[in-house]
PDB file of N, CA, C and O in Angstrom:
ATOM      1  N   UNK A   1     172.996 128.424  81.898  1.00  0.00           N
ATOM      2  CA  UNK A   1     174.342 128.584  81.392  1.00  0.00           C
ATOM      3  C   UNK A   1     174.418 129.697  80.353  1.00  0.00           C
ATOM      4  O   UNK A   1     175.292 130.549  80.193  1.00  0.00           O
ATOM      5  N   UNK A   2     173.191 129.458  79.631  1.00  0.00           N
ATOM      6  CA  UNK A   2     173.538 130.900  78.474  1.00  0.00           C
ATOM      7  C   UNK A   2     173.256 132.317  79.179  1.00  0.00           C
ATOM      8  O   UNK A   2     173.887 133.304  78.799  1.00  0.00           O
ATOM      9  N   UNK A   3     172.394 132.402  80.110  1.00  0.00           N
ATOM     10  CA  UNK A   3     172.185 133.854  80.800  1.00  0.00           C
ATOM     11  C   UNK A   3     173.860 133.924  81.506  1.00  0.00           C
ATOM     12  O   UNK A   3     174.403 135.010  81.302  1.00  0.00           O
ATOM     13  N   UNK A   4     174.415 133.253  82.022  1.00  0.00           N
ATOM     14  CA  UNK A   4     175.614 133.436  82.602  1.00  0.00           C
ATOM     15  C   UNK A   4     176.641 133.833  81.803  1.00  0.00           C
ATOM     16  O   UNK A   4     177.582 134.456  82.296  1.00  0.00           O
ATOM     17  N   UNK A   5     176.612 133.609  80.824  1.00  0.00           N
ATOM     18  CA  UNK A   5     177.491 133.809  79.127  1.00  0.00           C
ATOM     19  C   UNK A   5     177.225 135.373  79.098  1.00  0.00           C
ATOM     20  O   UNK A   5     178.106 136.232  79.068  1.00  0.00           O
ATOM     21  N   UNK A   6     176.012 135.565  79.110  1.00  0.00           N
ATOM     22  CA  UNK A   6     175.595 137.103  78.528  1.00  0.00           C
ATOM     23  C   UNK A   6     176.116 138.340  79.318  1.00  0.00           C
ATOM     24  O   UNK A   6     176.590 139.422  78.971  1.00  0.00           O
ATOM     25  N   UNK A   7     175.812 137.690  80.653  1.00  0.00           N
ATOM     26  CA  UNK A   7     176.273 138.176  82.168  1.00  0.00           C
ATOM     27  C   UNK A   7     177.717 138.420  82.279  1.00  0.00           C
ATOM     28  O   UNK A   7     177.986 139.255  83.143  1.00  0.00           O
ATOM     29  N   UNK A   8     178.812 137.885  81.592  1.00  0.00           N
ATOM     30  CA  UNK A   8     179.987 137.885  81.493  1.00  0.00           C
ATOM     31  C   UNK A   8     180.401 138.246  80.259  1.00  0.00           C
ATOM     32  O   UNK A   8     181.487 138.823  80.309  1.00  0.00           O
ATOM     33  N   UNK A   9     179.989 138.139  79.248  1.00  0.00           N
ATOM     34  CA  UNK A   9     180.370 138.998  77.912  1.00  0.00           C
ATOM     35  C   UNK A   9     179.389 140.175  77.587  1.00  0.00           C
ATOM     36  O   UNK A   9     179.694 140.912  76.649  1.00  0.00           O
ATOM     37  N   UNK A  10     178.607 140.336  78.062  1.00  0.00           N
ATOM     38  CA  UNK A  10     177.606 140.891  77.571  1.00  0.00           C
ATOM     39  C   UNK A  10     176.423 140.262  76.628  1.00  0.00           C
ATOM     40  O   UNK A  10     176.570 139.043  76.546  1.00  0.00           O
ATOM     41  N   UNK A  11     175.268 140.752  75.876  1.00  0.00           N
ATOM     42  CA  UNK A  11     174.489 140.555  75.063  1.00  0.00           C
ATOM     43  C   UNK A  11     174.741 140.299  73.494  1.00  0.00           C
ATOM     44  O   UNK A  11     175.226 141.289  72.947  1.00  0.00           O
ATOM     45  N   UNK A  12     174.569 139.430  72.823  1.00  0.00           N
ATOM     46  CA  UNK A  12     174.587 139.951  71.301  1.00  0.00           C
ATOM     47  C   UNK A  12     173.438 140.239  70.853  1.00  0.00           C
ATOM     48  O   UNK A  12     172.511 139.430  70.828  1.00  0.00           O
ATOM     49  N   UNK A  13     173.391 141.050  70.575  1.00  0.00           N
ATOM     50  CA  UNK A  13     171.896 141.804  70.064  1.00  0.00           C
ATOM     51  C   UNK A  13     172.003 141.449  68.804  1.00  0.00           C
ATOM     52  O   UNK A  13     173.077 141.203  68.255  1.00  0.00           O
ATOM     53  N   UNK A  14     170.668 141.390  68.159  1.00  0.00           N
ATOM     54  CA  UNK A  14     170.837 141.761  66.503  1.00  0.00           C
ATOM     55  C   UNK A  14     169.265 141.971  66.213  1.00  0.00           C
ATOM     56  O   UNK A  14     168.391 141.305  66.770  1.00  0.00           O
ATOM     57  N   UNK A  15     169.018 143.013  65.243  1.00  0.00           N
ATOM     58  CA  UNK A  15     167.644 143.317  65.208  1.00  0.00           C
ATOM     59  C   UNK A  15     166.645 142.486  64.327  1.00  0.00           C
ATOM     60  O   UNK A  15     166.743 142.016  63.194  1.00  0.00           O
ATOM     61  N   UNK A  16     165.630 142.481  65.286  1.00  0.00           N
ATOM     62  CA  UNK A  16     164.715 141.971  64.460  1.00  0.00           C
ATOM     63  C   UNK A  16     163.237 142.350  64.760  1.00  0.00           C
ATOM     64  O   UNK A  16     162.357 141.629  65.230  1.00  0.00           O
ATOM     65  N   UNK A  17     163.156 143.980  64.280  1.00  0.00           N
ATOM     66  CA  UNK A  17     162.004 144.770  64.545  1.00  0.00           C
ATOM     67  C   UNK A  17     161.278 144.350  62.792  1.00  0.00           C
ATOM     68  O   UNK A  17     161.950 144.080  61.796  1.00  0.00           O
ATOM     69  N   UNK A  18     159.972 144.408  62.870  1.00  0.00           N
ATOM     70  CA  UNK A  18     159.097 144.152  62.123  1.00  0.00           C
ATOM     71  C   UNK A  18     158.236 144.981  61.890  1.00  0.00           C
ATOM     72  O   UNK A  18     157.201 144.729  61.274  1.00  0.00           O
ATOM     73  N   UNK A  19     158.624 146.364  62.468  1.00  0.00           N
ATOM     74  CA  UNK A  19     157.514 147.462  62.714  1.00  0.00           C
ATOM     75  C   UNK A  19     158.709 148.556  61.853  1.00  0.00           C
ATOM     76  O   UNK A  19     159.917 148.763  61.971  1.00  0.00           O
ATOM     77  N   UNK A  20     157.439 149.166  60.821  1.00  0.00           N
ATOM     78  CA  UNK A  20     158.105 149.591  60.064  1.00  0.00           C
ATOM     79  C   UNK A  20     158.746 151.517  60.944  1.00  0.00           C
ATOM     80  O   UNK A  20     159.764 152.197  60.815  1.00  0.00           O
ATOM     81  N   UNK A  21     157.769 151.630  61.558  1.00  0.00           N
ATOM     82  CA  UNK A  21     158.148 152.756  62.287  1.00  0.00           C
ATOM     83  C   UNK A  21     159.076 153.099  63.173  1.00  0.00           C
ATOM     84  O   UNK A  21     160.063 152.473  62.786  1.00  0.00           O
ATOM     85  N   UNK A  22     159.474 153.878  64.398  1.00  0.00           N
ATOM     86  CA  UNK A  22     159.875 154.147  64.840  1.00  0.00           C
ATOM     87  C   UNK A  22     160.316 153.034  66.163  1.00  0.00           C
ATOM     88  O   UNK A  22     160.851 153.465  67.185  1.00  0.00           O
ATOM     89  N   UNK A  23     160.082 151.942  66.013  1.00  0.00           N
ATOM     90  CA  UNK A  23     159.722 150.677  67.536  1.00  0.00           C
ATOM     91  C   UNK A  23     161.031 150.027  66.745  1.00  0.00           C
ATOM     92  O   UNK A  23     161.041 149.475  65.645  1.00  0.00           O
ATOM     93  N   UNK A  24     162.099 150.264  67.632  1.00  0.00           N
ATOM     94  CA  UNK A  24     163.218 148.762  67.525  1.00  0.00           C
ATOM     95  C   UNK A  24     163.226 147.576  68.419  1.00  0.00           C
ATOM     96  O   UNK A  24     163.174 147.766  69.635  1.00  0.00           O
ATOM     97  N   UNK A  25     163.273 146.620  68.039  1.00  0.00           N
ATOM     98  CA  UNK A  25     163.371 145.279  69.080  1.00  0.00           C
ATOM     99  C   UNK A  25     164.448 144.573  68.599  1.00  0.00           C
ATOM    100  O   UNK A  25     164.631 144.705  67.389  1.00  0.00           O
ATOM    101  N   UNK A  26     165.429 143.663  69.357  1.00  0.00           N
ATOM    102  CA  UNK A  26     166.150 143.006  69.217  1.00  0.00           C
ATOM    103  C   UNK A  26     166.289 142.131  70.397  1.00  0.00           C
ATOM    104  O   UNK A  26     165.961 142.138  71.584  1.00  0.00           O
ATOM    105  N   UNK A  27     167.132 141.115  69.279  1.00  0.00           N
ATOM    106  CA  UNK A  27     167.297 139.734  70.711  1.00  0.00           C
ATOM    107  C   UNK A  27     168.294 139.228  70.310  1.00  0.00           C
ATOM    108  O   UNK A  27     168.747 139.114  69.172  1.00  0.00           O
ATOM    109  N   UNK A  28     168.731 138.840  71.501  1.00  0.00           N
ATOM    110  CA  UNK A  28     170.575 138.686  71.881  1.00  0.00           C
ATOM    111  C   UNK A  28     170.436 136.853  71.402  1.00  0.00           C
ATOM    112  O   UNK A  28     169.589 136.006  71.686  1.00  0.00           O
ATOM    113  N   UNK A  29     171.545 136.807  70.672  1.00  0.00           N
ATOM    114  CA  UNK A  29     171.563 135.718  69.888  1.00  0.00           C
ATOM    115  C   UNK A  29     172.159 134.345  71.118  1.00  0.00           C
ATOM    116  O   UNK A  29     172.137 133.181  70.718  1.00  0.00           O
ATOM    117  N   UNK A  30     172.557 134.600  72.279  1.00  0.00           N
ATOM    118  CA  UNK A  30     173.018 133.981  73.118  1.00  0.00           C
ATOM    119  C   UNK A  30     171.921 132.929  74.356  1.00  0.00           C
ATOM    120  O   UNK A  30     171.983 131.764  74.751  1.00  0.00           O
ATOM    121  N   UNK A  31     171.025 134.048  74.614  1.00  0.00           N
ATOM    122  CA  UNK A  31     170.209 133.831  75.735  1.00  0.00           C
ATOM    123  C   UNK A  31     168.766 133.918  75.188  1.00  0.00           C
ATOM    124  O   UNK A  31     167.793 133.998  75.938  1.00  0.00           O
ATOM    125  N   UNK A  32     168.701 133.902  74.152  1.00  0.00           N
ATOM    126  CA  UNK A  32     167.504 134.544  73.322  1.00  0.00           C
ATOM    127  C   UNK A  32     165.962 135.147  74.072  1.00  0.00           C
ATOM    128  O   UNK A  32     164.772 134.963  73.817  1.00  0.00           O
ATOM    129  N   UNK A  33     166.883 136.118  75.337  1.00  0.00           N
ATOM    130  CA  UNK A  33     165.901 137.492  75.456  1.00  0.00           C
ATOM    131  C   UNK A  33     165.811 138.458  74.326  1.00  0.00           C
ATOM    132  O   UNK A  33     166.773 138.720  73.604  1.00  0.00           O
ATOM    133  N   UNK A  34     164.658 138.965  74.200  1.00  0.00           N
ATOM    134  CA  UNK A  34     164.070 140.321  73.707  1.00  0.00           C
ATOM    135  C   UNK A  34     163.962 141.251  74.519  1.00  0.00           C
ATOM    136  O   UNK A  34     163.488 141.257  75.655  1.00  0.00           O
ATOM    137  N   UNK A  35     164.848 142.814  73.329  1.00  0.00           N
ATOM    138  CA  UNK A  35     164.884 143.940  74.415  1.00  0.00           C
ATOM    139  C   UNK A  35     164.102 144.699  72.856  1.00  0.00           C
ATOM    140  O   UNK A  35     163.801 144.289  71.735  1.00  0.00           O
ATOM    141  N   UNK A  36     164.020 146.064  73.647  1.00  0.00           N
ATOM    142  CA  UNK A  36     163.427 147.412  72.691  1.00  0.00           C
ATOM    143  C   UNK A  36     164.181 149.134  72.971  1.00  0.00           C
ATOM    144  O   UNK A  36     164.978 149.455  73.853  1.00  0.00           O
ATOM    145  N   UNK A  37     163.864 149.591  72.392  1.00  0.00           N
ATOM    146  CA  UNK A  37     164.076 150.480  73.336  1.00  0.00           C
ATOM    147  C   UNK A  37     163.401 151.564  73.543  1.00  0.00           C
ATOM    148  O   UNK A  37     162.973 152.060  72.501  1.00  0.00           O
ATOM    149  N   UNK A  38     162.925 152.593  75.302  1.00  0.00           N
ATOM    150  CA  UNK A  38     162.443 152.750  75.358  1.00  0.00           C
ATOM    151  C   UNK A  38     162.033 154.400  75.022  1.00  0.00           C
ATOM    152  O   UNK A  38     162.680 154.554  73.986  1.00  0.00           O
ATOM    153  N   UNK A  39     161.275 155.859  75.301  1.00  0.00           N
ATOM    154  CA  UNK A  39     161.675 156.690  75.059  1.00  0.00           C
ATOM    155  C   UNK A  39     162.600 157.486  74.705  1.00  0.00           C
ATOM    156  O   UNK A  39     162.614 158.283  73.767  1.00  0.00           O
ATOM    157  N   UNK A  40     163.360 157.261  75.458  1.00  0.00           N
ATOM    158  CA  UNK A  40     164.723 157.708  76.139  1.00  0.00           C
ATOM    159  C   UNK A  40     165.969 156.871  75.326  1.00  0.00           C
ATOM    160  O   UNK A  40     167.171 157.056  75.516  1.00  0.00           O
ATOM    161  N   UNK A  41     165.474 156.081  74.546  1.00  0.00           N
ATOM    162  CA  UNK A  41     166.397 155.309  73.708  1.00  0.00           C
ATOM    163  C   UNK A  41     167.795 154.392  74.201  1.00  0.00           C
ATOM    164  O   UNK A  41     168.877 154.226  73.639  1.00  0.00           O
ATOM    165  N   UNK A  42     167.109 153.753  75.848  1.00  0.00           N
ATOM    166  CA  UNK A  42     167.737 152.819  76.569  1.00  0.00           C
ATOM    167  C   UNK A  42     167.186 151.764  75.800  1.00  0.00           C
ATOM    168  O   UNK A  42     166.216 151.892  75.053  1.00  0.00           O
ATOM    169  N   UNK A  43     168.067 150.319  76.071  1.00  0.00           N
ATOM    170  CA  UNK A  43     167.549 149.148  76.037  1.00  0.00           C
ATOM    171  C   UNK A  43     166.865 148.452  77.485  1.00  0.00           C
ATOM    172  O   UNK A  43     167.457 148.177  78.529  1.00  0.00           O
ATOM    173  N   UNK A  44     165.365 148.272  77.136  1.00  0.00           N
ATOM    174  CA  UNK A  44     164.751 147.783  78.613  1.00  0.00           C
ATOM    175  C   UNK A  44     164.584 146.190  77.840  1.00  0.00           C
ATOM    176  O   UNK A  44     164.689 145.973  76.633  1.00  0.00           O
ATOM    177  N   UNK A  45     164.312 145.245  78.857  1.00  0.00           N
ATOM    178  CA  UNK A  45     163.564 144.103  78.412  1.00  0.00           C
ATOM    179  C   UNK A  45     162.631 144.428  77.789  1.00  0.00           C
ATOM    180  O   UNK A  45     162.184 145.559  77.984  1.00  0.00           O
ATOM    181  N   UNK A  46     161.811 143.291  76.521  1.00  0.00           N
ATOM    182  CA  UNK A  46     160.680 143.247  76.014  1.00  0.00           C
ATOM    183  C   UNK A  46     159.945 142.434  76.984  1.00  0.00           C
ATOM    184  O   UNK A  46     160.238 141.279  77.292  1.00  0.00           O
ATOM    185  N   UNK A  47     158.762 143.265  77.538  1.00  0.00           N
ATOM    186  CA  UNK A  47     157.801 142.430  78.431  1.00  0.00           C
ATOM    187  C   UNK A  47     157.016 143.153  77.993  1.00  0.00           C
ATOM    188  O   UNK A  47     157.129 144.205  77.362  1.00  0.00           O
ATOM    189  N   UNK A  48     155.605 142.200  78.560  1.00  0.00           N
ATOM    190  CA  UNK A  48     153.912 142.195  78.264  1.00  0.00           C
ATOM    191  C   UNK A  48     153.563 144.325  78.198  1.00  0.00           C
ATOM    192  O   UNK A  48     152.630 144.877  77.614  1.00  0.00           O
ATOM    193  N   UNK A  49     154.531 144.906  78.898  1.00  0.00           N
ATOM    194  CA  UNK A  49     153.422 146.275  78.710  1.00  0.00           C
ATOM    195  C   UNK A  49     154.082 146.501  77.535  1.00  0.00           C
ATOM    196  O   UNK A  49     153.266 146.634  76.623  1.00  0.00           O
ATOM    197  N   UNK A  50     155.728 146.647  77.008  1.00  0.00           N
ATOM    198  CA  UNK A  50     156.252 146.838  76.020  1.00  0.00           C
ATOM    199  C   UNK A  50     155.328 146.385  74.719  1.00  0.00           C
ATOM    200  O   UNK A  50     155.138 147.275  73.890  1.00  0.00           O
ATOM    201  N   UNK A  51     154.786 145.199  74.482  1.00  0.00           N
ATOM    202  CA  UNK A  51     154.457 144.435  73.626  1.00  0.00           C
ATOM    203  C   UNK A  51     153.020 145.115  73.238  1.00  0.00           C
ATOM    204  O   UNK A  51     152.689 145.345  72.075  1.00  0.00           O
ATOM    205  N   UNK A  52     152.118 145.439  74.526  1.00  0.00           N
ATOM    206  CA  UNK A  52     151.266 146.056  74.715  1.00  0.00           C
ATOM    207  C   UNK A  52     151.075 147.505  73.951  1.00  0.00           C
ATOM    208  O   UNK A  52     150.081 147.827  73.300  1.00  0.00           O
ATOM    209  N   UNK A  53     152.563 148.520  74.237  1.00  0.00           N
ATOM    210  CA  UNK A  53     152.739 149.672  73.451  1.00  0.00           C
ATOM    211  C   UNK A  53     152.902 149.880  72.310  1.00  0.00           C
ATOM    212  O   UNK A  53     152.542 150.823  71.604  1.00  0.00           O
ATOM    213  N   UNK A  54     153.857 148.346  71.945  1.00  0.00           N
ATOM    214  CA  UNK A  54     154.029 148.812  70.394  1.00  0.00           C
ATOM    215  C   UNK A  54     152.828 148.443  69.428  1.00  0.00           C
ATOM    216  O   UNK A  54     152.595 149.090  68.407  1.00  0.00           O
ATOM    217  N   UNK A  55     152.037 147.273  69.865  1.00  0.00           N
ATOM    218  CA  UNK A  55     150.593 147.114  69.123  1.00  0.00           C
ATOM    219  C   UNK A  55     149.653 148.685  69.158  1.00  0.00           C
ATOM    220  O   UNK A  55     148.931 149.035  68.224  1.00  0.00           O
ATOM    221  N   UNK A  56     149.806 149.287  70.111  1.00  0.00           N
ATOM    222  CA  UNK A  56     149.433 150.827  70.200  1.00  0.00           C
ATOM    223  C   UNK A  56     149.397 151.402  68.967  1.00  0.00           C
ATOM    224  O   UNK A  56     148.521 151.481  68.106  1.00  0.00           O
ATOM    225  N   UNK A  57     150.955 151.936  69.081  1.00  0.00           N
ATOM    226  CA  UNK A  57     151.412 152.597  68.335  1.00  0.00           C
ATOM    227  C   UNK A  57     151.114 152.492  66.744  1.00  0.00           C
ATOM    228  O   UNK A  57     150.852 153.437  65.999  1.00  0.00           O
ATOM    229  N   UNK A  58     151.231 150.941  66.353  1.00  0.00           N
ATOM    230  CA  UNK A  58     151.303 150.287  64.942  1.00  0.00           C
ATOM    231  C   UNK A  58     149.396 150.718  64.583  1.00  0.00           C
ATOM    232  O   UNK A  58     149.007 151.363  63.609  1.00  0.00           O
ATOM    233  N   UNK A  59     148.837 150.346  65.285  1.00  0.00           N
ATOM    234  CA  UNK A  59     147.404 150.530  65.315  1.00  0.00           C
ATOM    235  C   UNK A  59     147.251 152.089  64.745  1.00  0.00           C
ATOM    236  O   UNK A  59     146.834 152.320  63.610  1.00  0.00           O
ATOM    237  N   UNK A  60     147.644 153.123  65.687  1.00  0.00           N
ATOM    238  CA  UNK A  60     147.564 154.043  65.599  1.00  0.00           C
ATOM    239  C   UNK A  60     147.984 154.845  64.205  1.00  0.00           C
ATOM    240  O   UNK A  60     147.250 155.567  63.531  1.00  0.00           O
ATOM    241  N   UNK A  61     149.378 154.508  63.969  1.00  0.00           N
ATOM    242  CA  UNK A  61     150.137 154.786  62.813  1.00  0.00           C
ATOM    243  C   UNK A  61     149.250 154.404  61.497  1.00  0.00           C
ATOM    244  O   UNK A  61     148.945 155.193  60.603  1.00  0.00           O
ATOM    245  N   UNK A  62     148.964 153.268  61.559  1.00  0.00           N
ATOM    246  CA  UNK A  62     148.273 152.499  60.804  1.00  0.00           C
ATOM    247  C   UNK A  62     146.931 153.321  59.917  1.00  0.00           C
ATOM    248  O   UNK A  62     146.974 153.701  58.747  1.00  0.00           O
ATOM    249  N   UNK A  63     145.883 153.430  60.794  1.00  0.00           N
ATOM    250  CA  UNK A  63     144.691 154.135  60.944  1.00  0.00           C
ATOM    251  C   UNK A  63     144.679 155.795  60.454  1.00  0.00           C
ATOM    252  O   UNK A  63     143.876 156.369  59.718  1.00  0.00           O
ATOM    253  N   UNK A  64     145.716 156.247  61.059  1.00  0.00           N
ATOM    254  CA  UNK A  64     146.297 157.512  60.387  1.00  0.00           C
ATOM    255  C   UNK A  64     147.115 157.807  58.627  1.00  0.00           C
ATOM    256  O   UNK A  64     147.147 158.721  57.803  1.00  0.00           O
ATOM    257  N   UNK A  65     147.649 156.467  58.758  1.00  0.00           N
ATOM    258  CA  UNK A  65     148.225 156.878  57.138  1.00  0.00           C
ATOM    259  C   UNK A  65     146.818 156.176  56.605  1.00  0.00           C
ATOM    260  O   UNK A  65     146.723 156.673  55.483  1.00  0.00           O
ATOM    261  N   UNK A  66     145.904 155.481  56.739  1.00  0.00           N
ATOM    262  CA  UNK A  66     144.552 155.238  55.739  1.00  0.00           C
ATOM    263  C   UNK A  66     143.671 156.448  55.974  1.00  0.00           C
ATOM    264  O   UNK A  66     142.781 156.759  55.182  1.00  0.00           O
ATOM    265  N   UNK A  67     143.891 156.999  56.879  1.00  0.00           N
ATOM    266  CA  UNK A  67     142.698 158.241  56.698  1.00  0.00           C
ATOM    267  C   UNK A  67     143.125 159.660  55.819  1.00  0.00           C
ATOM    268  O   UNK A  67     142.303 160.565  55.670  1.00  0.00           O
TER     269      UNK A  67
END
């Protein structure tokens, strides 16, 4: 019933990225999926490779501002 809500009004997004960098995530207060967004600054679902990239990135970022 709530995916059908979202499907007909759309999403409510609201953010709740934890990464201080450049990685936004948010999740729709309705259906409580997680989206991000991706290069290109679409909203895709948050799934396993997404989740996968942004631990990347944070790692990376990370390692670089201590060196």
């Amino acid at each position: 019933m709530k995916q059908l809500s979202c499907k007909i009004k759309g999403h409510s997004l609201s953010p709740v990225s934890k990464q201080p960098f450049h990685i936004k995530e948010y999740e729709c207060s309705r259906c409580d999926q997680k989206f991000t967004t991706d290069g290109y600054g679409r909203l895709v679902k948050f799934t396993r490779y997404w989740k996968e990239n942004h631990e990347f990135f944070n790692n990376h970022f990370k390692n670089r501002l201590l060196s």
